[in-house]
SEFIZA-3560 file (N, C-alpha, C; in Angstrom, 3 decimals):
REM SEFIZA-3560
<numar><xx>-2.840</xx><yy>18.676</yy><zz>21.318</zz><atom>N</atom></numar>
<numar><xx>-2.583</xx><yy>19.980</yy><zz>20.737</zz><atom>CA</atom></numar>
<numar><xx>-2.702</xx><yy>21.073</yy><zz>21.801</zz><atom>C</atom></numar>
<numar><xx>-3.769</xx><yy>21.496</yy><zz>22.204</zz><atom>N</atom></numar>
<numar><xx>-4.020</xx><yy>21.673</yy><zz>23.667</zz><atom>CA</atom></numar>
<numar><xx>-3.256</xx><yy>21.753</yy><zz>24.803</zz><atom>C</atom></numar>
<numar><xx>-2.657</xx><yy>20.727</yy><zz>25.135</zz><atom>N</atom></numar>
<numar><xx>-1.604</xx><yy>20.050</yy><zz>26.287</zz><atom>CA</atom></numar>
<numar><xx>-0.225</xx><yy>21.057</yy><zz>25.585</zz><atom>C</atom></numar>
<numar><xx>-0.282</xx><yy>20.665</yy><zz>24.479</zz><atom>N</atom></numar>
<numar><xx>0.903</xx><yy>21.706</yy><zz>23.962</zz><atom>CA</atom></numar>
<numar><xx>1.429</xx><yy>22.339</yy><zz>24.036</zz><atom>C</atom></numar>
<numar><xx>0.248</xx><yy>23.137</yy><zz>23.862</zz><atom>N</atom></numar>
<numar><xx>0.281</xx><yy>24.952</yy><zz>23.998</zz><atom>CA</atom></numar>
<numar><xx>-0.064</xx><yy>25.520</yy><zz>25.498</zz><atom>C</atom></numar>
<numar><xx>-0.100</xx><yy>24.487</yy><zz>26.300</zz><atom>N</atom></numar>
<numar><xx>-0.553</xx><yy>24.829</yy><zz>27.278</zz><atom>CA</atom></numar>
<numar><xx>1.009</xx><yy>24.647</yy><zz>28.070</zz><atom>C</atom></numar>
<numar><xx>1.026</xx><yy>23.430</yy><zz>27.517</zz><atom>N</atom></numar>
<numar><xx>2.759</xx><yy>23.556</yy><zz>28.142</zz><atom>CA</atom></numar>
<numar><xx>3.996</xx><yy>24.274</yy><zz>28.125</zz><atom>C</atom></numar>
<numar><xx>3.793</xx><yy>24.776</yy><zz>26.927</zz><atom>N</atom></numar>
<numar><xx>4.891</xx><yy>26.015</yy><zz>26.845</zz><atom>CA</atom></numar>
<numar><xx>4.358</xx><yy>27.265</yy><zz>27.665</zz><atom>C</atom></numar>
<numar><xx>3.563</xx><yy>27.561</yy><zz>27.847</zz><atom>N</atom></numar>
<numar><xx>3.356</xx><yy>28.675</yy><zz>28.836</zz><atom>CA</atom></numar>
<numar><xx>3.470</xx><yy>27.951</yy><zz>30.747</zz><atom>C</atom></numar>
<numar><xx>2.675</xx><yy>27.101</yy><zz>30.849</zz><atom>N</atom></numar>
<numar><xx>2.794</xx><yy>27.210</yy><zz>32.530</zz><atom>CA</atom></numar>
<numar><xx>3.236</xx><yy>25.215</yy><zz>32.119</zz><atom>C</atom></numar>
<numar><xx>3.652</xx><yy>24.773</yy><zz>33.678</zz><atom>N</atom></numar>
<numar><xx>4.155</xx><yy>23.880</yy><zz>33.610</zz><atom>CA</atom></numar>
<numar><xx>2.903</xx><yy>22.536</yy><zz>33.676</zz><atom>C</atom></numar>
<numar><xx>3.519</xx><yy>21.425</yy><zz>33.588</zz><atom>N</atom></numar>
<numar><xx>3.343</xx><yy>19.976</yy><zz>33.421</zz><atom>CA</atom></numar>
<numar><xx>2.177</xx><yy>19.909</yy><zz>34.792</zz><atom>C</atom></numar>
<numar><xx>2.662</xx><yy>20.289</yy><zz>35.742</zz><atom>N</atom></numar>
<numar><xx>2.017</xx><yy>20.330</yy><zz>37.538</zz><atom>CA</atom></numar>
<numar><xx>0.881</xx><yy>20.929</yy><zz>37.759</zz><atom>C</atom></numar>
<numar><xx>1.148</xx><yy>22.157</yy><zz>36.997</zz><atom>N</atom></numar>
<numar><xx>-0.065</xx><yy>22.988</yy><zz>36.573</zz><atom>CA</atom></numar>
<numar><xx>-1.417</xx><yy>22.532</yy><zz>35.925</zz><atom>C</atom></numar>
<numar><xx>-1.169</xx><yy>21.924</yy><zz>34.882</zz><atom>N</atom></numar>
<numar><xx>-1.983</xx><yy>21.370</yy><zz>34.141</zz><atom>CA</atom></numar>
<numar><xx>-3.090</xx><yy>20.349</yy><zz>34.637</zz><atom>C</atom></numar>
<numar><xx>-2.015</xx><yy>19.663</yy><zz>35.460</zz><atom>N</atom></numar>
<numar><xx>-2.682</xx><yy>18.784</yy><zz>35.785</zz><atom>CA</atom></numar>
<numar><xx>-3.695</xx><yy>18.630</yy><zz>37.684</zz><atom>C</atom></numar>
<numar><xx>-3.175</xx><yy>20.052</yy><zz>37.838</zz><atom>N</atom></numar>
<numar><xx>-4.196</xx><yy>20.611</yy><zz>38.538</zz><atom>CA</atom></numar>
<numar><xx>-5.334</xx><yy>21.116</yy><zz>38.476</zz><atom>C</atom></numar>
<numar><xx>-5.602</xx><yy>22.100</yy><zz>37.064</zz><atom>N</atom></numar>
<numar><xx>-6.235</xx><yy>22.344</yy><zz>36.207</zz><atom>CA</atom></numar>
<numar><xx>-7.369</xx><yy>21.248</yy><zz>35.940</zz><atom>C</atom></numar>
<numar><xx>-6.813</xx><yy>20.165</yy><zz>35.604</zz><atom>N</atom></numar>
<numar><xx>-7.479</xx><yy>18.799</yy><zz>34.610</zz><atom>CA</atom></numar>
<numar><xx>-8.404</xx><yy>18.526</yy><zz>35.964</zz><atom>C</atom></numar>
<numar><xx>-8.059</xx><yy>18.672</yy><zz>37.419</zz><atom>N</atom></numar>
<numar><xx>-9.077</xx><yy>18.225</yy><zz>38.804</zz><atom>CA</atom></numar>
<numar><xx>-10.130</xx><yy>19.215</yy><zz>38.798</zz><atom>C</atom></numar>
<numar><xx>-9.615</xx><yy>20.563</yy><zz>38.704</zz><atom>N</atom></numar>
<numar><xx>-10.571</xx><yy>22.115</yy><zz>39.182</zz><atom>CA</atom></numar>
<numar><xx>-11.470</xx><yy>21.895</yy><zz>37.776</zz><atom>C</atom></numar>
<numar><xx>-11.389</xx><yy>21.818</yy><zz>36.412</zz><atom>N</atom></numar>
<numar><xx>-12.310</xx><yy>21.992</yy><zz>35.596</zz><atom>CA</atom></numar>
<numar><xx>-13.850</xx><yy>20.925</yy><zz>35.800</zz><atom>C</atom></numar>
<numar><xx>-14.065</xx><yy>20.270</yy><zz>36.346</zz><atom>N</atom></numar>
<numar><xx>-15.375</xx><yy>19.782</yy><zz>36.712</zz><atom>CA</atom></numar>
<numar><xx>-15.890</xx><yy>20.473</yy><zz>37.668</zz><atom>C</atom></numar>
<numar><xx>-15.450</xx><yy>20.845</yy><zz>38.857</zz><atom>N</atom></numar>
<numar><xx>-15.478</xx><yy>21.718</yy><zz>39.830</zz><atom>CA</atom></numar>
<numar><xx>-16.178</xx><yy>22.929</yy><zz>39.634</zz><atom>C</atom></numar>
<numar><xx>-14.967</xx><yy>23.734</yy><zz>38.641</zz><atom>N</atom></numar>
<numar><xx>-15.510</xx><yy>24.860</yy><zz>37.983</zz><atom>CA</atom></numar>
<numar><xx>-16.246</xx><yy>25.175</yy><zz>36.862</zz><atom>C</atom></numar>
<numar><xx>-17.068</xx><yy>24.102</yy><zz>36.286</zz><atom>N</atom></numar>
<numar><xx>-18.041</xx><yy>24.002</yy><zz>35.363</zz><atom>CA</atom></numar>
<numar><xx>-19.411</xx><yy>23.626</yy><zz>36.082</zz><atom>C</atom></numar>
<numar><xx>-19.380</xx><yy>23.280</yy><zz>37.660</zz><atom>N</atom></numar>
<numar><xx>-20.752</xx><yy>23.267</yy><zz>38.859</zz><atom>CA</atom></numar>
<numar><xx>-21.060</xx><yy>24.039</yy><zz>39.150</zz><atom>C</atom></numar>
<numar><xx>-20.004</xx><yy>24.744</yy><zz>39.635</zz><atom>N</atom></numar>
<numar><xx>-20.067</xx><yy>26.210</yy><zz>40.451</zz><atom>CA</atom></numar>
<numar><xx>-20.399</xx><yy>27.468</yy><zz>39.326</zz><atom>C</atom></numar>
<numar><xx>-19.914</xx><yy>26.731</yy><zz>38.178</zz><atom>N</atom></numar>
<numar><xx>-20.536</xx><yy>27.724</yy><zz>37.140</zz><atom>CA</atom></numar>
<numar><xx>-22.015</xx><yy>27.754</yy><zz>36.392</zz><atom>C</atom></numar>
<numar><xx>-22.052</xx><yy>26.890</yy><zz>36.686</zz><atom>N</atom></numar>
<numar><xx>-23.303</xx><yy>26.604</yy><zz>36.428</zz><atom>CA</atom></numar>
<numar><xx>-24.554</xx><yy>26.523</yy><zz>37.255</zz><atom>C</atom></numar>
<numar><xx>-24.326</xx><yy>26.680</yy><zz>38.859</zz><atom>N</atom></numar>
<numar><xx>-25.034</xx><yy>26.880</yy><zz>39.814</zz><atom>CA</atom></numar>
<numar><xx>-24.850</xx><yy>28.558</yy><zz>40.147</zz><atom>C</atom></numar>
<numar><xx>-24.060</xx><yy>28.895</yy><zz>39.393</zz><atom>N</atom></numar>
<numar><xx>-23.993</xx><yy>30.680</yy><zz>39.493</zz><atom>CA</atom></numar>
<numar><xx>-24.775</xx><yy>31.564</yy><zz>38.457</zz><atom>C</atom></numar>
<numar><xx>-24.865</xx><yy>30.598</yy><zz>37.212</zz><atom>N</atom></numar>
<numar><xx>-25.746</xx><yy>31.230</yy><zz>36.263</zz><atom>CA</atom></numar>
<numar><xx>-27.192</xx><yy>30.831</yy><zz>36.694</zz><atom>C</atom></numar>
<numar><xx>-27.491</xx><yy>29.892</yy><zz>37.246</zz><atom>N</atom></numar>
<numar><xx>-29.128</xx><yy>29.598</yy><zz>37.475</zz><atom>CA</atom></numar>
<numar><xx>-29.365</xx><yy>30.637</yy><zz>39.023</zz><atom>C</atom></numar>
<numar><xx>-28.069</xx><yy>30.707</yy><zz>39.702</zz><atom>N</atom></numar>
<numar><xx>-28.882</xx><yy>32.180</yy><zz>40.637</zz><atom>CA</atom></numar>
<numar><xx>-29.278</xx><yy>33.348</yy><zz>40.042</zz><atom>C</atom></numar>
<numar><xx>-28.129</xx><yy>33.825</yy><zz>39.114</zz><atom>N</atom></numar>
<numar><xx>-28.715</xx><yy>35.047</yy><zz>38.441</zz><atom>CA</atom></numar>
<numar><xx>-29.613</xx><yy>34.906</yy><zz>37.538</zz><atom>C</atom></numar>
<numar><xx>-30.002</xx><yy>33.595</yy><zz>37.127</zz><atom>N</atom></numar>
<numar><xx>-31.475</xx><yy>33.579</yy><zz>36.779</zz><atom>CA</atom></numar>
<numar><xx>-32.713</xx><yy>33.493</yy><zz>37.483</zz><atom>C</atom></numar>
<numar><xx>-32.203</xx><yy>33.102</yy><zz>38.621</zz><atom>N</atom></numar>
<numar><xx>-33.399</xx><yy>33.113</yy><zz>39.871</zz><atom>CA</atom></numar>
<numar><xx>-33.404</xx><yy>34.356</yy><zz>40.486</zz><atom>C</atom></numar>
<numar><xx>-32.386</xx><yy>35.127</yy><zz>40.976</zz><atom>N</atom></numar>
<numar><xx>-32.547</xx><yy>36.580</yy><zz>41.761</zz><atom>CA</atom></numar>
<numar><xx>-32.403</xx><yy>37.689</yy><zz>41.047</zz><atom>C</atom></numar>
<numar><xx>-32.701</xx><yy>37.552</yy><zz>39.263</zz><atom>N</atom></numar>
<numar><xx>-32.538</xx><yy>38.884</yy><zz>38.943</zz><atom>CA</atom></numar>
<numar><xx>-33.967</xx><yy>38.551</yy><zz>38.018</zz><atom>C</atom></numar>
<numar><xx>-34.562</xx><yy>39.850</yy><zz>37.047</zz><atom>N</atom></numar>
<numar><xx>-35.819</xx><yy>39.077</yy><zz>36.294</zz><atom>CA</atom></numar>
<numar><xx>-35.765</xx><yy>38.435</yy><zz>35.221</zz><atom>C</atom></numar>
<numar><xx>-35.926</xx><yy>37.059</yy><zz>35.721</zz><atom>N</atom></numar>
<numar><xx>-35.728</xx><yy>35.824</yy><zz>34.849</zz><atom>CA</atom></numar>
<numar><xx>-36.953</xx><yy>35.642</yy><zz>33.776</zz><atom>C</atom></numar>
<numar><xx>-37.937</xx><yy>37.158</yy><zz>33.495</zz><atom>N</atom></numar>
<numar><xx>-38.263</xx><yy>36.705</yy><zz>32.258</zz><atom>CA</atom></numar>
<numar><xx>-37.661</xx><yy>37.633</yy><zz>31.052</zz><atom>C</atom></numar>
<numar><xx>-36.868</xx><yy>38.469</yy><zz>31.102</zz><atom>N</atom></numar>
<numar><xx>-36.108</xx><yy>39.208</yy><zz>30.530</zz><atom>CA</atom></numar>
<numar><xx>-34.758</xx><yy>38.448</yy><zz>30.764</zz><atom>C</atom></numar>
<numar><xx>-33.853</xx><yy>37.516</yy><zz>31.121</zz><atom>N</atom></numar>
<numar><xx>-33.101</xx><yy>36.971</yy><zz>30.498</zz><atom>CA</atom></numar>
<numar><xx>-33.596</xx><yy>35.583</yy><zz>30.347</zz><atom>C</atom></numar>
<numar><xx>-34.834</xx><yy>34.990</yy><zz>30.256</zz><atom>N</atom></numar>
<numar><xx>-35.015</xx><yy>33.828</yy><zz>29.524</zz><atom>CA</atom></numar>
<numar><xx>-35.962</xx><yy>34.183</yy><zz>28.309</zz><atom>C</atom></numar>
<numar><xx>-36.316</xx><yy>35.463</yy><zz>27.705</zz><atom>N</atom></numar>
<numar><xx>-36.783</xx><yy>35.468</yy><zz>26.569</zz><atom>CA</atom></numar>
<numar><xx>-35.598</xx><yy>35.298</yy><zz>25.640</zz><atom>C</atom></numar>
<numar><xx>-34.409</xx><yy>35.397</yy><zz>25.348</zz><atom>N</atom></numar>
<numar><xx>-33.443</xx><yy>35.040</yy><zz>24.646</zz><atom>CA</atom></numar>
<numar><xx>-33.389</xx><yy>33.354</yy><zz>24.574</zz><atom>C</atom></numar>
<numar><xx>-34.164</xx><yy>32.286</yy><zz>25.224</zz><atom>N</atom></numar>
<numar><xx>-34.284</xx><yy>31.436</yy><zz>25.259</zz><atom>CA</atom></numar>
<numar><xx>-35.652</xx><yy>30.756</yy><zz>23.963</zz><atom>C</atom></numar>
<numar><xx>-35.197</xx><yy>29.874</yy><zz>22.674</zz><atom>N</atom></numar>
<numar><xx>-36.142</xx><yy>30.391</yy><zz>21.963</zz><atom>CA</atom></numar>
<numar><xx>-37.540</xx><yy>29.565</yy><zz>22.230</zz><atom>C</atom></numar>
<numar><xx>-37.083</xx><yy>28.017</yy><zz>23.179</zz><atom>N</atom></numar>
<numar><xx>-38.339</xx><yy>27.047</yy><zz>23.169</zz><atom>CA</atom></numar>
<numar><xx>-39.101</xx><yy>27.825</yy><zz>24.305</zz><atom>C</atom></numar>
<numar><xx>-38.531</xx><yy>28.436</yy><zz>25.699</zz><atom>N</atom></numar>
<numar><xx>-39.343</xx><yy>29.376</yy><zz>26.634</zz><atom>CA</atom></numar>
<numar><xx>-39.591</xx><yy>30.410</yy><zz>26.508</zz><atom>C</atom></numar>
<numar><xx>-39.299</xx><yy>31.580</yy><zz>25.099</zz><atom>N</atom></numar>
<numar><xx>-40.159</xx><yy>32.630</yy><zz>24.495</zz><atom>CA</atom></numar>
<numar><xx>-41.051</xx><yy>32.583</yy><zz>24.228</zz><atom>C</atom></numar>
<numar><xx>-41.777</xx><yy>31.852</yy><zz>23.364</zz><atom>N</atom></numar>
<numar><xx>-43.012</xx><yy>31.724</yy><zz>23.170</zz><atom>CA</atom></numar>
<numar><xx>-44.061</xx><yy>31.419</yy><zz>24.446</zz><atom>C</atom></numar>
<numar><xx>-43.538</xx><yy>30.957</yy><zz>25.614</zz><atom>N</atom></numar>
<numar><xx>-44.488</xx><yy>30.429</yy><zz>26.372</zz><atom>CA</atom></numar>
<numar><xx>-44.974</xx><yy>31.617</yy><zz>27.014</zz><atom>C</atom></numar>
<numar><xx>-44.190</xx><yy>32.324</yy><zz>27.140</zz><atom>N</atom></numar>
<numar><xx>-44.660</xx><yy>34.081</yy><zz>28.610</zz><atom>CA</atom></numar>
<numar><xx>-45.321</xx><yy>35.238</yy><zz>27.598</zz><atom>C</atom></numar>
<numar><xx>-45.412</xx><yy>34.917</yy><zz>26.305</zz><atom>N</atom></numar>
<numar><xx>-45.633</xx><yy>36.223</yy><zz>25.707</zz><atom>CA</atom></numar>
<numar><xx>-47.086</xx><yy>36.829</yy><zz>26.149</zz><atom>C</atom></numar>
<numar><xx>-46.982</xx><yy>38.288</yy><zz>26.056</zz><atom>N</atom></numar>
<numar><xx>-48.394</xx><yy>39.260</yy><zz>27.209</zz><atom>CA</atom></numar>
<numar><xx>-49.590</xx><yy>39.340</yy><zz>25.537</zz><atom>C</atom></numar>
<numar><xx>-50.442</xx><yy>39.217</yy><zz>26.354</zz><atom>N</atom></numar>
<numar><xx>-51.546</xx><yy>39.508</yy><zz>25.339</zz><atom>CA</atom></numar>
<numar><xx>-52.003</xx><yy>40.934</yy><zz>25.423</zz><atom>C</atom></numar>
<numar><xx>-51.649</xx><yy>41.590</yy><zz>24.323</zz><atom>N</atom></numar>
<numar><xx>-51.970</xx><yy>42.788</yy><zz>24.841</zz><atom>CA</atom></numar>
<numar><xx>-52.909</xx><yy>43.858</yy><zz>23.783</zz><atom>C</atom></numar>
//
């Protein structure tokens, strides 16, 4: 279904270039979200996380 609709817009060659880069670009994507969880403050975007919310909360 997919292949389909994909084919009427760009070609057959395309696709199947595509079908190599998507593992590729699901590493690199995923080694890009764990930097900006490492170099920006990773306890303000891992409180949206619900099993590692509970663990940092401040006693106050």
């Amino acid at each position: 279904m997919v292949q389909k609709i994909l084919s009427t817009f760009v070609g057959a060659k395309y696709i199947s270039i595509l079908r190599t880069w998507v593992p590729n670009l699901a590493a690199w994507g995923t080694v890009g979200a764990v930097a900006v969880v490492h170099f920006t403050d990773w306890r303000l975007i891992l409180n949206y996380v619900p099993y590692i919310n509970g663990k940092f909360k401040k006693d106050e």
